[in-house]
C-alpha positions as CSV (number, residue, x, y, z in Angstrom):
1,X,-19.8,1.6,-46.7
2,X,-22.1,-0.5,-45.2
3,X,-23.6,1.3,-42.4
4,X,-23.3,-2.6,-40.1
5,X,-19.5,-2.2,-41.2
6,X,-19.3,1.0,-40.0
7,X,-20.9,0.0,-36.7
8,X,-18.9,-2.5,-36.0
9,X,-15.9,0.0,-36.2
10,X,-17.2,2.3,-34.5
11,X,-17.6,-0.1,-32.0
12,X,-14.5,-1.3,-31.6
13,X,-12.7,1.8,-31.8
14,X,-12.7,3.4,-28.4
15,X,-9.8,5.7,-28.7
16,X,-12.3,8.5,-28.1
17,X,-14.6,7.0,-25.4
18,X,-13.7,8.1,-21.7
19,X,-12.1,5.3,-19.4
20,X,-12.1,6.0,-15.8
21,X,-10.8,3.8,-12.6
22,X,-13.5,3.4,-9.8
23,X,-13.8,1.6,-6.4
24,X,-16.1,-1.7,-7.5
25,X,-19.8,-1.8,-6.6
26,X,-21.8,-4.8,-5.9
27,X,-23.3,-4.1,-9.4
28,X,-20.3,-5.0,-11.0
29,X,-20.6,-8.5,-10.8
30,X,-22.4,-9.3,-14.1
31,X,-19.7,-7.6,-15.8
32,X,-16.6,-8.7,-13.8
33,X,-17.8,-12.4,-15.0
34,X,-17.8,-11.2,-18.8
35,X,-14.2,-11.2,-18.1
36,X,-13.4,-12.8,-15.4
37,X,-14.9,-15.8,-16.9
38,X,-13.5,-15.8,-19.8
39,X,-10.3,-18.6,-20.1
40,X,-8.2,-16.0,-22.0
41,X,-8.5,-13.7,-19.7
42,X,-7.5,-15.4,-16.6
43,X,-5.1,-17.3,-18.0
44,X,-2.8,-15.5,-16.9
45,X,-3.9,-14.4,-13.4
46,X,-3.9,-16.1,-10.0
47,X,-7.3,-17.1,-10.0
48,X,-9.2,-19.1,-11.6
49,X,-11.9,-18.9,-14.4
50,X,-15.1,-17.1,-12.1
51,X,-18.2,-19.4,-13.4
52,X,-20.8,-17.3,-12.2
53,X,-22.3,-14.6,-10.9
54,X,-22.5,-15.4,-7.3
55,X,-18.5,-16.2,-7.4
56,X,-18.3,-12.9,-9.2
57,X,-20.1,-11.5,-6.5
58,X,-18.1,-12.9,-3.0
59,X,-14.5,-12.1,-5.2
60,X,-16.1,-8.4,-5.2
61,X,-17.3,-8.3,-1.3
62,X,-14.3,-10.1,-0.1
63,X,-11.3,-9.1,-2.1
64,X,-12.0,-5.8,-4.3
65,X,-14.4,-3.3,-2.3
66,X,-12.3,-3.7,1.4
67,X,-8.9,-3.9,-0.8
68,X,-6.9,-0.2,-0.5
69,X,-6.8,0.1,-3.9
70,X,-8.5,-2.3,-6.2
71,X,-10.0,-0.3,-9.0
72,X,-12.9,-1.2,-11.6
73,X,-11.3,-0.1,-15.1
74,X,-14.5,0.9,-16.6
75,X,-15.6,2.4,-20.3
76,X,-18.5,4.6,-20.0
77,X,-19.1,3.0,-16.0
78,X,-19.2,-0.7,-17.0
79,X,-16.4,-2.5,-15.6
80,X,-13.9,-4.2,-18.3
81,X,-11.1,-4.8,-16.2
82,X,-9.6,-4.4,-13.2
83,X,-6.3,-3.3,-11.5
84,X,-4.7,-3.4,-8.2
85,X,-1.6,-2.0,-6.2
86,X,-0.9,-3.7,-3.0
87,X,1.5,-2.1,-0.6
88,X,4.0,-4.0,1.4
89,X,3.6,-3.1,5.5
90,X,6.6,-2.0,7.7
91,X,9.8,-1.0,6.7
92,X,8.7,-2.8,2.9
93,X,6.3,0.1,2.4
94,X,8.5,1.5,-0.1
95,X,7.0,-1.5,-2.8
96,X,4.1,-2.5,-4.3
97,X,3.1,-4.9,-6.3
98,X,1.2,-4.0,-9.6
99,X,-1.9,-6.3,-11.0
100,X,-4.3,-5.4,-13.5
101,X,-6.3,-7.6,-16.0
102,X,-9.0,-6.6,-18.5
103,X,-11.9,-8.0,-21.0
104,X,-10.3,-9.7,-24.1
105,X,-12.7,-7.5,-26.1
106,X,-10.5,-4.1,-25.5
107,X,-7.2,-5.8,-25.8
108,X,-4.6,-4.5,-28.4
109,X,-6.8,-0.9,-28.4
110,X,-4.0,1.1,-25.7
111,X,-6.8,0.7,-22.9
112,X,-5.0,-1.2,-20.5
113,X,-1.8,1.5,-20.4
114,X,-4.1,4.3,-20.6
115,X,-5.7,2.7,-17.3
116,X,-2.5,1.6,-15.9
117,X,-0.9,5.2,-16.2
118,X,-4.0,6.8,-14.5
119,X,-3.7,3.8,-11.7
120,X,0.1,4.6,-11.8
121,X,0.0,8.4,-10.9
122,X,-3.0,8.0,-8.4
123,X,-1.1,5.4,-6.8
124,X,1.7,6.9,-6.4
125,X,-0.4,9.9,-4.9
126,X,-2.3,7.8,-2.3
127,X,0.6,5.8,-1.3
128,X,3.3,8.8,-0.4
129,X,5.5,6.1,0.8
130,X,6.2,4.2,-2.3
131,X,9.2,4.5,-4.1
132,X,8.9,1.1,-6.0
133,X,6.1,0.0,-7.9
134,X,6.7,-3.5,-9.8
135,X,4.5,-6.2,-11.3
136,X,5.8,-10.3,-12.4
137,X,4.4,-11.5,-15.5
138,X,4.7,-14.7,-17.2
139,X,7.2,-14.9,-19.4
140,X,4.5,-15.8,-22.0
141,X,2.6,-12.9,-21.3
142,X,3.9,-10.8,-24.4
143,X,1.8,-8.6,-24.5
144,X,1.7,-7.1,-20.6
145,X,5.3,-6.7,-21.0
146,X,4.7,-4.5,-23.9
147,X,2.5,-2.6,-21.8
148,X,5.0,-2.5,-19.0
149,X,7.4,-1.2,-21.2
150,X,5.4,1.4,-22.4
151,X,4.8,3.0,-19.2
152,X,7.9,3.1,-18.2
153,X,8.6,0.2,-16.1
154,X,12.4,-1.8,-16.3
155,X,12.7,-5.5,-17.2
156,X,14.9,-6.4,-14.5
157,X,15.2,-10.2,-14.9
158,X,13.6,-13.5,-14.7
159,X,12.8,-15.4,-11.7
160,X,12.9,-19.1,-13.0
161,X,10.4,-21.4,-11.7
162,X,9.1,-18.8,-9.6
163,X,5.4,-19.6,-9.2
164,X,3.3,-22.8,-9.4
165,X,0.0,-21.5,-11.5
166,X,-2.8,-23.9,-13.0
167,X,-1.0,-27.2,-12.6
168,X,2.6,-26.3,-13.9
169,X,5.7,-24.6,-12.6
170,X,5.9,-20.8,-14.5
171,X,8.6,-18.0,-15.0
172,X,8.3,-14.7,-14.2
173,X,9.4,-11.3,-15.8
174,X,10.1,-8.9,-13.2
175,X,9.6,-5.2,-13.7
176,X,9.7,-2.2,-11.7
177,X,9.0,1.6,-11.9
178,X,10.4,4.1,-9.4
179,X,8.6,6.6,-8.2
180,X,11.7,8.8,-9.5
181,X,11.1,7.5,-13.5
182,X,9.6,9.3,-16.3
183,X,6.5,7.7,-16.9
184,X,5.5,8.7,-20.7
């Protein structure tokens, strides 16, 4: 074989390379735009496409570093994606909302649920008042529900019309885990 085949494999297989969830740095910011600037990628998110390093930059000072938990989903410390849980206040502190995206490079590889799982569990740790953890997705986004359903979580309907993203009216699946599930 080739060994620029076997590179490019190698590469791309990162079963065996260590992926850990950190608080975001300033640093970050030249790899949050690899992704957050890419039009996959933020297709489906709330915001739009980041073009360039300085928006990158304020999105990581203003939203991710003061955020309770908004974690940097890195591969050997670079940042490929991100995931947040945001806790509802009050007598809603039970819930939280689950949102996670990550670099189109690493998707279909099992990153984003072994991330998700690791967010999951520390979560559920740092927040002792959650019982329900749930996340929307759009109804197109196939493959986050597979990744929902992997972990765990329950497809509990569809809110129609439920957001207005990018110019159009969008449905939503809803999902939730308890803190009470099996998570595999």
């Amino acid at each position: 074989m080739p060994s620029s085949i076997l590179a490019e494999e190698t590469e791309n297989d990162i079963s065996s390379e260590v992926i850990t969830l950190r608080p975001y740095k300033e640093s970050d910011a030249d790899d949050f735009l690899g992704y957050a600037g890419d039009d996959e990628v933020t297709r489906f998110t709330r915001w739009n496409t980041f073009s360039c390093k300085e928006e990158a930059l304020v999105y990581i000072k203003d939203f991710c570093i003061p955020h309770p938990y908004c974690r940097s989903i890195c591969v050997n410390d670079r940042s490929i994606g991100f995931v947040f849980i945001r806790q509802e206040s009050g007598d809603d502190k039970c819930r939280a909302e689950l949102g996670y995206a990550i670099a189109a490079k690493y998707w279909g590889q099992g990153v984003t649920t072994r991330a998700l799982k690791m967010a999951i569990s520390d979560g559920l740790r740092s927040f002792p008042d959650l019982v329900r953890l749930q996340a929307r997705v759009d109804v197109e986004n196939k493959a986050s529900q597979r990744v929902l359903e992997k972990l765990g979580f329950l497809k509990e309907g569809v809110l129609r019309k439920y957001m207005y993203l990018k110019g159009k009216f969008i449905d939503l699946v809803v999902y939730s885990l308890l803190s009470t599930d099996p998570m595999p």
